[in-house]
C-alpha positions in Angstrom: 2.6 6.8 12.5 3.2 3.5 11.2 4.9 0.6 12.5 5.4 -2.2 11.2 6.6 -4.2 14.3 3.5 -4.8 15.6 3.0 -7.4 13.4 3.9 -10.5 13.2 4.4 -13.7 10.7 4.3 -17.6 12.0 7.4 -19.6 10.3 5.6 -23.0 9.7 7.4 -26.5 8.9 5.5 -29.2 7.3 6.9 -32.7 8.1 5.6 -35.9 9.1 6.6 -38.8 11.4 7.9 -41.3 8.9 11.5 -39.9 9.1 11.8 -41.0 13.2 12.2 -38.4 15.6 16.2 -37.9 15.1 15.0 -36.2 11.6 12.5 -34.6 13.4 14.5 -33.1 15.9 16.9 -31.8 12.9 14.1 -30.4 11.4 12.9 -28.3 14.5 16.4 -26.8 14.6 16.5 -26.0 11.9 13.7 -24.1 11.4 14.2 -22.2 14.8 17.4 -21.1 13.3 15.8 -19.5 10.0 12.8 -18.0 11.9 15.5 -16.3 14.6 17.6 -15.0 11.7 14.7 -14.2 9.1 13.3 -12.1 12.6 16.9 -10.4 13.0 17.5 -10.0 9.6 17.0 -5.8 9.1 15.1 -6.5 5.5 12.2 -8.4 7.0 9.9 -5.4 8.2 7.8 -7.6 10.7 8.8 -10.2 13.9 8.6 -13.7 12.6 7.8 -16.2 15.1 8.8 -19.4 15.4 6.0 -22.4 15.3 6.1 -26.0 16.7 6.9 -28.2 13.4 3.3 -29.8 12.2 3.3 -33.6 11.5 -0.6 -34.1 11.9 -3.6 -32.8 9.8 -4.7 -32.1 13.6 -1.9 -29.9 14.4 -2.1 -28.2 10.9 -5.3 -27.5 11.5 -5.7 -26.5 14.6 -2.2 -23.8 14.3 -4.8 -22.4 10.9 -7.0 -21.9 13.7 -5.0 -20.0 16.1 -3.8 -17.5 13.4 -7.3 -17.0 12.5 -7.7 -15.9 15.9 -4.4 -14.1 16.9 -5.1 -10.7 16.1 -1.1 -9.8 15.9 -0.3 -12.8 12.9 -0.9 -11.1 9.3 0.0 -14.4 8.2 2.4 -17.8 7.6 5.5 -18.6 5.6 4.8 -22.2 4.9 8.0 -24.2 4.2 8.2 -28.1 3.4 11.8 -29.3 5.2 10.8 -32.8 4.3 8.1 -34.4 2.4 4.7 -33.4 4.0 1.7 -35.5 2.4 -0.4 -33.1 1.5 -3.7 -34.4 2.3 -2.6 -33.5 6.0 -3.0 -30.0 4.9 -6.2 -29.9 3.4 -8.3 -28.9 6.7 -5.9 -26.4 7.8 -5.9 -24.8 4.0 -9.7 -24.9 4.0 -10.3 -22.6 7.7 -7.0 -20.6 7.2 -8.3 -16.6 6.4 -4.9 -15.5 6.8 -2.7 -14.9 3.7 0.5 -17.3 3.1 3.9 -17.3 2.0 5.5 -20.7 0.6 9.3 -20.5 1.0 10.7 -23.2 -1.2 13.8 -23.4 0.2 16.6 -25.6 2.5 18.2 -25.3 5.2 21.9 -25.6 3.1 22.8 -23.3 0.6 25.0 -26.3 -1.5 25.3 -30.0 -1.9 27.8 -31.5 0.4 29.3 -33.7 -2.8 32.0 -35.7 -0.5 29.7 -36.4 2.5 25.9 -36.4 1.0 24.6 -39.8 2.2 21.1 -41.3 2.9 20.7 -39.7 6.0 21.3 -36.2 4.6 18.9 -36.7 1.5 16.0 -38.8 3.9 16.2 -34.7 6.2 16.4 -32.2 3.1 13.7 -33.2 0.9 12.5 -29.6 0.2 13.1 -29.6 -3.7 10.0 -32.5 -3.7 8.4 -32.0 -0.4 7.4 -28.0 -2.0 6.2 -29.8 -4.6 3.3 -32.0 -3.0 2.4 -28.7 -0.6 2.0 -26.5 -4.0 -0.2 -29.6 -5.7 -2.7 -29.1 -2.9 -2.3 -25.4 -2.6 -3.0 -25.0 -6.7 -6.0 -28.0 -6.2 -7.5 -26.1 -4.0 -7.2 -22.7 -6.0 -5.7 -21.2 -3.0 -4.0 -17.5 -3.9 -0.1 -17.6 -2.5 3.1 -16.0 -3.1 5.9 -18.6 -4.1 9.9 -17.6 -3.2 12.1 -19.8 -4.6 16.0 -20.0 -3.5 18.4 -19.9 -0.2 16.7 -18.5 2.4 20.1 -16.2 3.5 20.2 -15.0 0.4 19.1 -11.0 0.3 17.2 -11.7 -3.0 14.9 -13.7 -1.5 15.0 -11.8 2.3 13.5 -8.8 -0.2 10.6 -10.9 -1.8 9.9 -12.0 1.4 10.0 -8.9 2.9 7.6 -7.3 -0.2 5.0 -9.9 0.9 5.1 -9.2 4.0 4.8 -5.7 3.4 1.5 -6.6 1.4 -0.1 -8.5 4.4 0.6 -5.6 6.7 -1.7 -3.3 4.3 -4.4 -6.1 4.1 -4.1 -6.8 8.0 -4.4 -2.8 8.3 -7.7 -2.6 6.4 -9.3 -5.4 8.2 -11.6 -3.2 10.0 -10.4 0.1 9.0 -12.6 3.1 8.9 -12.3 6.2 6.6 -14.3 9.2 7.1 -16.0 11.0 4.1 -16.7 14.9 5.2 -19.3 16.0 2.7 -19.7 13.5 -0.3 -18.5 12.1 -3.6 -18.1 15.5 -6.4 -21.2 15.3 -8.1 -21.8 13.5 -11.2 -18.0 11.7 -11.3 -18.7 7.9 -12.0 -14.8 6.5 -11.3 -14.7 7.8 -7.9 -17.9 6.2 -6.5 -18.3 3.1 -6.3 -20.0 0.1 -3.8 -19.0 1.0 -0.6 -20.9 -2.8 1.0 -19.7 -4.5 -1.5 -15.6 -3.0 -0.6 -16.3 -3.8 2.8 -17.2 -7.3 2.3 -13.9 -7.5 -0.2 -11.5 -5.4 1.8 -12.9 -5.7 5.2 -12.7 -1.6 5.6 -15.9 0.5 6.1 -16.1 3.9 4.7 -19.1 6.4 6.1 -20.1 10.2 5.2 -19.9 12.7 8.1 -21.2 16.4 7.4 -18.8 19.2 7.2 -20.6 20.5 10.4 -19.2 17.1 12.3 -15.9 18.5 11.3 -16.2 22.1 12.2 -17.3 21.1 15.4 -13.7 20.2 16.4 -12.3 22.4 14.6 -14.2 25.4 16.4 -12.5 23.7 19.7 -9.2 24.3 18.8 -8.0 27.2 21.0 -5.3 30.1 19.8 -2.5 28.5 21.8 -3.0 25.5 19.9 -2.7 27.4 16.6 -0.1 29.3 17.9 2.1 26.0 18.7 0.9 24.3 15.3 2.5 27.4 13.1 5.7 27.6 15.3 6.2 24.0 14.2 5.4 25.1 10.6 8.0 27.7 10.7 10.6 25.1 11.8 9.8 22.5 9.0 9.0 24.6 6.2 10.3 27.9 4.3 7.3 30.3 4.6 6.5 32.9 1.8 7.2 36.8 2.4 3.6 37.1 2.5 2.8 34.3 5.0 5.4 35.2 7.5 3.8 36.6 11.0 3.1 40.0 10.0 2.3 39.7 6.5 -1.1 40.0 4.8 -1.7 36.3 4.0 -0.6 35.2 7.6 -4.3 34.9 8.9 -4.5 31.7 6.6 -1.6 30.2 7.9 -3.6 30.1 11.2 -6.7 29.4 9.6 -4.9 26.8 8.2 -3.6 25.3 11.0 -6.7 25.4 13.1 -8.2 22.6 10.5 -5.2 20.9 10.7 -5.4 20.8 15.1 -9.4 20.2 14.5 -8.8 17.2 11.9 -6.5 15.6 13.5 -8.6 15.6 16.7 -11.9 14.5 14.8 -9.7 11.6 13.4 -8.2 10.2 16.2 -11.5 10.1 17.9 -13.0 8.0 15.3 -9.5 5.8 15.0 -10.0 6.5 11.2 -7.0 5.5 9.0 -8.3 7.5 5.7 -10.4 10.2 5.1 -11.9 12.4 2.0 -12.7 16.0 1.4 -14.4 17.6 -1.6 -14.4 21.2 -2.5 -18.4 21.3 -2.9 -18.9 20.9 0.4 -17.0 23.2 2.8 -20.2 24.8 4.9 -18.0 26.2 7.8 -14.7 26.1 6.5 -13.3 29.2 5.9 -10.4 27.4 3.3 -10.1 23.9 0.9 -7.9 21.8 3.5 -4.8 22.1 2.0 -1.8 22.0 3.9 -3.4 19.9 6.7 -4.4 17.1 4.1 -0.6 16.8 3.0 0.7 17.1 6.9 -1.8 14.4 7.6 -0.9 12.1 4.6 2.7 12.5 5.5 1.9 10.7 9.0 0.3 7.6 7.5 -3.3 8.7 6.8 -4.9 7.6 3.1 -6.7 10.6 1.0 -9.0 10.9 -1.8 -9.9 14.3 -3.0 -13.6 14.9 -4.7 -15.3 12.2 -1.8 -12.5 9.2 -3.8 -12.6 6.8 -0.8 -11.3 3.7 -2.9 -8.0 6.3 -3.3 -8.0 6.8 0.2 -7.7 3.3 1.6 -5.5 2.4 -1.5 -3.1 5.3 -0.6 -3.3 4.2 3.4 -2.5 0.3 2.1 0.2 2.0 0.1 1.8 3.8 3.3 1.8 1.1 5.6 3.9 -0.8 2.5 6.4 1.7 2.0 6.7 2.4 5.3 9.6 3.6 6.9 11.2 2.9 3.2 12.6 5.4 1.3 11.0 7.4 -1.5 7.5 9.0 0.0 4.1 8.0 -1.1 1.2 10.4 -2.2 -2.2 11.4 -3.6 -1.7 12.1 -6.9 -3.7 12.8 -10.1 -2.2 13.5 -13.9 -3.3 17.1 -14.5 -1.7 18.0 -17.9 0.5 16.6 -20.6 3.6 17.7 -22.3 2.8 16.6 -25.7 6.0 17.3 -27.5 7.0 14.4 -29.6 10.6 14.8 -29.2 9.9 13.9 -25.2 6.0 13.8 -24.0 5.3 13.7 -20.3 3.2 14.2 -18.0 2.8 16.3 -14.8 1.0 15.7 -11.7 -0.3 17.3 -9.3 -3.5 18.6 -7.8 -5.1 21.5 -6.5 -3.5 21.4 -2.9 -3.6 18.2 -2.0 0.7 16.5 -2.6 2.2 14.5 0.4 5.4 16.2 1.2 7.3 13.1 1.9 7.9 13.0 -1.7 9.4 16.4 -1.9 13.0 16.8 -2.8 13.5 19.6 -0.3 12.2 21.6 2.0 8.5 23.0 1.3 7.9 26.5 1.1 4.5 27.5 2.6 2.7 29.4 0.4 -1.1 31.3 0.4 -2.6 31.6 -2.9 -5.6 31.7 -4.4 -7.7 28.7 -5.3 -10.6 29.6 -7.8 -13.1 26.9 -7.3 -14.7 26.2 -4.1 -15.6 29.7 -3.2 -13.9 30.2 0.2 -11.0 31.7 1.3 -7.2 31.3 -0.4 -5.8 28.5 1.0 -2.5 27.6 2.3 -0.4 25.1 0.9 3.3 23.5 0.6 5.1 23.7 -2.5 8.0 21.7 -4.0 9.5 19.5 -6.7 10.3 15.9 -6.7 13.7 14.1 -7.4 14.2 12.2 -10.5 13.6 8.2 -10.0 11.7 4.7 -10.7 7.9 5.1 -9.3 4.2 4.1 -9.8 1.2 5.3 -9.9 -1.7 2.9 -8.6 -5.7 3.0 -9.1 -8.8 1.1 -7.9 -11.6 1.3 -9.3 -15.0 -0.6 -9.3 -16.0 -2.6 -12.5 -19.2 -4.0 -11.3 -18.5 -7.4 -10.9 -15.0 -6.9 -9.4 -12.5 -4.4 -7.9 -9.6 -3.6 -10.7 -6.1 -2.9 -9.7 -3.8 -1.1 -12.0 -0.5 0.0 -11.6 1.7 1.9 -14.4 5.5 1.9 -13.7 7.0 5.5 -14.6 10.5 7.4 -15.0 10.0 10.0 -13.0 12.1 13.4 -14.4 12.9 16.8 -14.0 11.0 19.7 -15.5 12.5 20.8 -18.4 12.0 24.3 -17.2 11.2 26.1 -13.6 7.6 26.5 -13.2 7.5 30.1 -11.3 3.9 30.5 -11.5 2.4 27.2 -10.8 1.4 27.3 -6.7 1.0 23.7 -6.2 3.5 20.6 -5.3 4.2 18.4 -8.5 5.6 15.8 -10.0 7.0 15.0 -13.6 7.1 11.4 -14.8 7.3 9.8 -18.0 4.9 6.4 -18.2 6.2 3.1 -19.2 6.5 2.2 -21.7 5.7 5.8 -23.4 2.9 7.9 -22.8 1.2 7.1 -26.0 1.0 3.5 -25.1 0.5 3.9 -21.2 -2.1 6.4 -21.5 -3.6 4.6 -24.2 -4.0 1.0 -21.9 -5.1 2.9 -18.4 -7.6 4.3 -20.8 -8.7 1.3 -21.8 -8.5 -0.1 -18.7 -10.6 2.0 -16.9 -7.7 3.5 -14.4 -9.0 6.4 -12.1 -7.5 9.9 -12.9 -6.7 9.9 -9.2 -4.0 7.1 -8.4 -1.4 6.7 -5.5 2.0 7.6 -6.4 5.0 6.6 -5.0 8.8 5.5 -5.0 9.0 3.9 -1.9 7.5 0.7 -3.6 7.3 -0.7 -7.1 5.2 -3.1 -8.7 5.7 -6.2 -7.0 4.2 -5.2 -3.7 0.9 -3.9 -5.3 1.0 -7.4 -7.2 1.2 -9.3 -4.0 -1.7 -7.3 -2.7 -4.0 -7.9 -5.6 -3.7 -11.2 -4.8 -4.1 -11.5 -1.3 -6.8 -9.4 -1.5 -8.1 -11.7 -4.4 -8.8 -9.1 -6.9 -7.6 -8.3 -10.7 -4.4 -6.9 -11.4 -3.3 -5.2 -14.5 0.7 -3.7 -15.4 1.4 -1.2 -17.6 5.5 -1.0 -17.9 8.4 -1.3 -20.2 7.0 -4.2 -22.1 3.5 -3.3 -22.6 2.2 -3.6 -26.0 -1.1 -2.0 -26.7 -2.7 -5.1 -28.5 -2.2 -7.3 -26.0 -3.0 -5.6 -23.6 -6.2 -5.1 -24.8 -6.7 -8.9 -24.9 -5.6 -9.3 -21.7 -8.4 -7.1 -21.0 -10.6 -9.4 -22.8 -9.3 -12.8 -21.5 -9.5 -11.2 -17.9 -13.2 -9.6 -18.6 -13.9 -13.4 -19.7 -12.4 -15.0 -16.5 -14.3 -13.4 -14.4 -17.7 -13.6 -15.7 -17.2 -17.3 -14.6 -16.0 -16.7 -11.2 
């Protein structure tokens, strides 16, 4: 599982020694008391951690340094109490490989009209002191996120804690593995992609393991093991008359479950946060991994199906974002449209592959057949998904640069029960229709796998993209096909130059 709390984020004051150590002294306290209540506060997802005010371009540099090195900082919220010439910063900027926050803040919410004096305007110079630290910040071309208001104030507490969020997934893929059994589905272009060149971006490695590699574990996975695993299906899920222990399909449940056991075990011996499968390679397997897929996404793990490793780390960057938030986060792909112009939608799904923390209810565990792949029928969980705000999320590899796309949707309820359709799915409407959404991720170049979810919105994947350093594109209520297109152009143009 994931946890967030592991992590932490250096609060870091900028000052300098003009103001005489009186001020300075003030401005120590005063930071101590927003980093203890920003680390208290139960929005903030991640300890923050008090740092020595810095009044030197030796100190600022050298504190770059140390979070360079401290494995545990994802990164800094910068904030200017007084006026901090910038030039002292220019070092520290230059070595610093961790992503930063710049709270433009003060320590008091209002002016003090009857009693403001001197004294109190020489100590709360944020409104200029920001100022000079985002001159040197935008000179530099430095990437950072920019919060502006009281730092009580649960507004800002949220963008903070978005951000934060985002670093967590970056800090997560800094040396993340995911494990490829078999390889991409042949002849696909938008799910392959430069795996060297991801890992010099990203900082994740993906390798191939043969479906053998896989079955070994799996083939070490002993009946009492199965026998625990389907117990503990039976208590989380609603299992189908002809699934139950007994019935004719109940031999897949326990196939089922052994790939799970042997899965798990093959993944937590590589420490791999991600993995893919493909349906054109299962030499061994007696069943598509179904079930075990959405078990394992459900517990943190990113997924691509058909060898889609840039979906699989984006879905495990996704889940350590939404973590512990509500709303669920999956694989998902659009499979078919409703095109009926009184009320077009679309519906997702996929062949087996939905995370059940999405679902709206409890799954029922079903065995049916699959017809492509060749192998056995395949268990599976099935359910719907409650009506709400979401996204959907791609990554894909233009050549000269990694693409991220998100498309805000409505997701709705089917207009009608689908009885015969044995897969988890999902109804959404894109924003700002499906003509004009469909119409820019085509253009765009968007996957037709994405990560779905409504634990997080827009703003997160937005704060990735950038600390990453990669293009982002938004498809949502305002979208307007034409200029979206030229933002497509303007964007294609920017970064032939970089």
């Amino acid at each position: 599982m994931i946890n967030l709390k592991t992590f932490e984020v250096w609060f870091v004051t900028g000052s300098q020694h003009l103001y005489g150590e009186e001020t300075l002294k003030k401005v120590a306290e005063h930071s101590q008391k927003i980093a203890k209540e920003l680390d208290a506060s139960p929005i903030i997802p991640v300890r923050v951690v008090f740092k020595p005010v810095l009044i030197t371009p030796e100190s600022i540099t050298n504190l770059c340094l140390e979070a360079n090195n401290t494995a545990d900082c994802i990164g800094l919220v910068t904030w200017m109490h007084t006026f901090s010439p910038a030039k002292m910063w220019i070092n520290g900027l230059k070595v610093l490989s961790k992503p930063f926050l710049h709270l433009h803040t003060q320590f008091n919410q209002d002016i003090p009209y009857a009693e403001i004096d001197m004294d109190f305007m020489n100590l709360n110079q944020s409104a200029h002191g920001g100022r000079e630290f985002g001159f040197i910040c935008s000179r530099m071309g430095i990437e950072r996120k920019v919060v502006v208001g009281h730092w009580k104030d649960l507004n800002v507490q949220k963008r903070v804690s978005v951000w934060m969020r985002a670093a967590s997934a970056w800090a997560d893929w800094q040396g993340a593995k995911f494990a490829r059994f078999g390889d991409n589905m042949r002849e696909v272009a938008v799910t392959d992609g430069d795996k060297v060149e991801a890992q010099l971006k990203f900082g994740y490695s993906v390798n191939g393991y043969g479906v053998g590699d896989l079955v070994a574990f799996i083939n070490e996975v002993t009946d009492a093991d199965v026998d625990k695993q389907v117990n503990e299906y039976e208590d989380l899920y609603e299992f189908a008359d002809n699934v139950i222990k007994g019935a004719s399909n109940h031999y897949a449940v326990r196939d089922a479950a052994k790939i799970e056991l042997g899965m798990r075990a093959f993944l937590t011996s590589g420490n791999f946060k991600g993995f893919t499968t493909t349906f054109e390679d299962l030499h061994g397997l007696k069943q598509l991994p179904g079930i075990a897929v959405q078990r394992l996404m459900a517990d943190g793990y990113g997924f691509g199906a058909e060898g889609d490793w840039k979906t699989s780390a984006l879905l495990r960057a996704m889940k350590v974002m939404g973590s512990e938030l509500e709303g669920g986060t999956s694989f998902m792909e659009d499979y078919t449209y409703h095109l009926n112009p009184n009320g077009m939608k679309v519906l997702g799904s996929h062949m087996l592959e939905i995370c059940p923390t999405i679902a709206n209810a409890k799954p029922n565990l079903e065995v049916h057949p699959l017809g492509i792949g060749g192998k056995d029928d395949p268990a599976r969980l099935v359910f719907n998904v409650d009506s709400g705000d979401g996204i959907n999320a791609s990554i894909v590899d233009m050549g000269n640069r990694f693409r991220l796309m998100v498309n805000e949707v409505k997701v709705v309820k089917p207009d009608q029960t689908l009885p015969k359709l044995p897969v988890a799915r999902v109804m959404w409407v894109p924003e700002p229709n499906l003509e004009i959404g469909a119409a820019s991720w085509i253009h765009a170049g968007g996957a037709h796998h994405t990560g779905f979810s409504m634990a997080i919105n827009p703003e997160y994947m937005e704060d990735f993209a950038a600390i990453a350093g990669i293009e982002f594109l938004l498809i949502d209520k305002n979208t307007k096909l034409r200029e979206f297109r030229n933002e497509l152009r303007w964007n294609s143009a920017f970064y032939l130059n970089k």
